[in-house]
C-alpha positions as CSV (number, residue, x, y, z in Angstrom):
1,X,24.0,13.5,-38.3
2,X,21.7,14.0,-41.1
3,X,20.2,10.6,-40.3
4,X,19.5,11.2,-36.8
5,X,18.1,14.4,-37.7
6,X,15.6,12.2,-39.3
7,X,14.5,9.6,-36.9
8,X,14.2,12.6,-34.4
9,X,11.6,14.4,-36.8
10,X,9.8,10.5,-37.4
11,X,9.8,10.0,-33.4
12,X,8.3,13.6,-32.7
13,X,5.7,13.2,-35.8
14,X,4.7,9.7,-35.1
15,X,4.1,11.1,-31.1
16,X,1.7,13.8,-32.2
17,X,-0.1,12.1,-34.8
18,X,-0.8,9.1,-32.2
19,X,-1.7,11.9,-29.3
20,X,-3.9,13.9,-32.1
21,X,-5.6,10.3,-32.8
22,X,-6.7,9.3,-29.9
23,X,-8.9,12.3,-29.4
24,X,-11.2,11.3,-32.5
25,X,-13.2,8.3,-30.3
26,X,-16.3,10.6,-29.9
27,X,-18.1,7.5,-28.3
28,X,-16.6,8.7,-25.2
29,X,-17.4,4.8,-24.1
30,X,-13.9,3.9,-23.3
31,X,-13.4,6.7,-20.5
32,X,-17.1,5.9,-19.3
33,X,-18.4,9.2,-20.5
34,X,-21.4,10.5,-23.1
35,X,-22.2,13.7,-25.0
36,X,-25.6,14.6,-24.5
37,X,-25.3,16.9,-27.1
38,X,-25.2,14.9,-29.7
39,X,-27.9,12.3,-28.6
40,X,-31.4,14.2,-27.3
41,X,-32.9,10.9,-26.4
42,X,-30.8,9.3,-23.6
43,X,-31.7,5.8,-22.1
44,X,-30.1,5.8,-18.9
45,X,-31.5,2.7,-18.1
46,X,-28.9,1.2,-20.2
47,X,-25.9,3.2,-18.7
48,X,-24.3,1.0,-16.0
49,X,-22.0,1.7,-12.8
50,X,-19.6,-0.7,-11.6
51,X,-20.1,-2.0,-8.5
52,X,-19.8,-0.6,-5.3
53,X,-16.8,-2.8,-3.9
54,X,-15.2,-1.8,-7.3
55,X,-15.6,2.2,-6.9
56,X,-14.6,2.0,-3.4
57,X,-11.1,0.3,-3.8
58,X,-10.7,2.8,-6.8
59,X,-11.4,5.6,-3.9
60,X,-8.9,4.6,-2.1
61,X,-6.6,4.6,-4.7
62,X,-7.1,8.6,-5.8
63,X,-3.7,10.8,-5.1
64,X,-5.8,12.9,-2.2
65,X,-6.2,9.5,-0.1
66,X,-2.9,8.3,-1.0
67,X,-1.6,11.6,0.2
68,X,-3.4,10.9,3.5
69,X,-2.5,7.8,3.7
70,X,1.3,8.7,3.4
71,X,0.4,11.5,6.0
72,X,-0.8,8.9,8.5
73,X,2.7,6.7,8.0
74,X,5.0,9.7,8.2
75,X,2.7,10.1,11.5
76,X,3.3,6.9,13.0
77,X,6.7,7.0,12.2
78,X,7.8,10.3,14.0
79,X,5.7,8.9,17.0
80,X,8.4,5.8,17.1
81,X,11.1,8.4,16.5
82,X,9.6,10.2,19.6
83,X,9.7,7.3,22.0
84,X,13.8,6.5,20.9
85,X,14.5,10.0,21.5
86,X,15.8,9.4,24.7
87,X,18.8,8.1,22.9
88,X,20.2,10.7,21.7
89,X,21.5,11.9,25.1
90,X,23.8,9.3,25.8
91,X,27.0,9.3,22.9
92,X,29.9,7.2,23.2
93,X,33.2,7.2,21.7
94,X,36.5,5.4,21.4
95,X,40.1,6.3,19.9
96,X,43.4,5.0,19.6
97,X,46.9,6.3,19.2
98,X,50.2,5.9,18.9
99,X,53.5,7.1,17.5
100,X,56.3,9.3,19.0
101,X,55.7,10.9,21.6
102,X,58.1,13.5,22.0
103,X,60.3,15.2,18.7
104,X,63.9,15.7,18.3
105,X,65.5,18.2,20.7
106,X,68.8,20.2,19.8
107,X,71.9,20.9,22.0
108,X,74.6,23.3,21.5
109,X,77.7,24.7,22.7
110,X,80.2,27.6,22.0
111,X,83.0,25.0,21.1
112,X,80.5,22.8,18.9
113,X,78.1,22.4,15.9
114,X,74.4,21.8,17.1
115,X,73.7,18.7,18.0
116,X,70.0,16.7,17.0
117,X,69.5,14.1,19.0
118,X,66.1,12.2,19.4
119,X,64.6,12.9,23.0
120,X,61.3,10.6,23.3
121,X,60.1,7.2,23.2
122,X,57.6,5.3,20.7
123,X,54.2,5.1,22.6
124,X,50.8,4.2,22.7
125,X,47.3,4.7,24.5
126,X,43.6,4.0,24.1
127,X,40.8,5.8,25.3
128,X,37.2,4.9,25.9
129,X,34.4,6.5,27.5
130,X,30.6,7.3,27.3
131,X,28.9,10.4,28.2
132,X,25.3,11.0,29.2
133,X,23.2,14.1,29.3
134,X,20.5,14.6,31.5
135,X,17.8,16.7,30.1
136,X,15.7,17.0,32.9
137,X,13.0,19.0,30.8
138,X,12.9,16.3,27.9
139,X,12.8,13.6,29.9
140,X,9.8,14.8,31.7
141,X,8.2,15.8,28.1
142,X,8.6,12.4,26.7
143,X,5.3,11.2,27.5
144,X,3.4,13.8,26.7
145,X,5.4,14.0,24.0
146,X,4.4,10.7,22.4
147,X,1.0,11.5,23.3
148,X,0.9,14.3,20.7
149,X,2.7,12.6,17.9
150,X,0.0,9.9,18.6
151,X,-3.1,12.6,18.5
152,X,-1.4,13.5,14.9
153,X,-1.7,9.7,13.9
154,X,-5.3,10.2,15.1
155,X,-5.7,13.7,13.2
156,X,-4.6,11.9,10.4
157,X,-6.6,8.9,10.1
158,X,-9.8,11.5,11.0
159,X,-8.4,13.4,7.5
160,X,-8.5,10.3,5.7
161,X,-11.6,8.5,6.7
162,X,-13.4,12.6,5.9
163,X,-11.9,12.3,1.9
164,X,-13.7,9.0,1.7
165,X,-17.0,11.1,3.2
């Protein structure tokens, strides 16, 4: 126990002198920033931006355009929901049985005991069937339906292509 004790104190030391170390590089070059503070002459002709392409595709990979992006799938995916939703009206099912179909019966008299005698025969059935529901109001819906789970698609795309803006 006393040994675990131990490494758990190294393991937590050695995290927060690494995390404390790594916020001495005052250059600032490796996260692509500068303290004017500290220099009054500045030569920004010898600070350089990647390229375009290069900031672009780094746009695109921010959480707020991922988040979009994401928005835009959910989107087409509850517009392909939408146009199967006329399924869900028509269920079928299926079952099988079988066994005894009737129990033991009793028969008595004043002169004698009761008397249990068996009083039904071993059976079996099967049943199938499909029902369908007609939802006259949802079936007239469903195309305008679609059409607004696609304007969200559209809404959603619009949102995106604004956060690149």
């Amino acid at each position: 126990m006393n040994k675990l004790k131990r490494l758990l104190f190294l393991f937590v030391a050695s995290g927060i002198g690494s995390t404390a170390f790594a916020q001495f590089d005052e250059s600032g070059i490796a996260a692509g920033f500068f303290d004017s503070s500290k220099e009054k002459d500045i030569n920004f002709s010898e600070f350089h931006l990647p390229p375009l392409a290069t900031l672009f595709e780094n746009a695109k990979s921010t959480p707020q355009i991922m988040t979009l992006e994401k928005a835009r799938e959910i989107a087409q995916a509850e517009v392909a929901k939408q146009r199967r939703h006329i399924f869900s009206y028509l269920t079928a099912h299926a079952s099988y049985s079988w066994g005894k179909g009737d129990i033991w019966g009793n028969n008595s008299t004043s002169y004698n005991h009761m008397i249990y005698q068996y009083q039904g025969t071993e059976q079996s059935y099967w049943n199938i069937g499909v029902n369908l529901a007609l939802p006259v109001e949802d079936i007239l819906d469903l195309t305008a339906a679609v059409k607004r789970k696609k304007m969200e698609v559209d809404q959603a795309v619009l949102a995106k292509d604004i956060a690149y803006d």
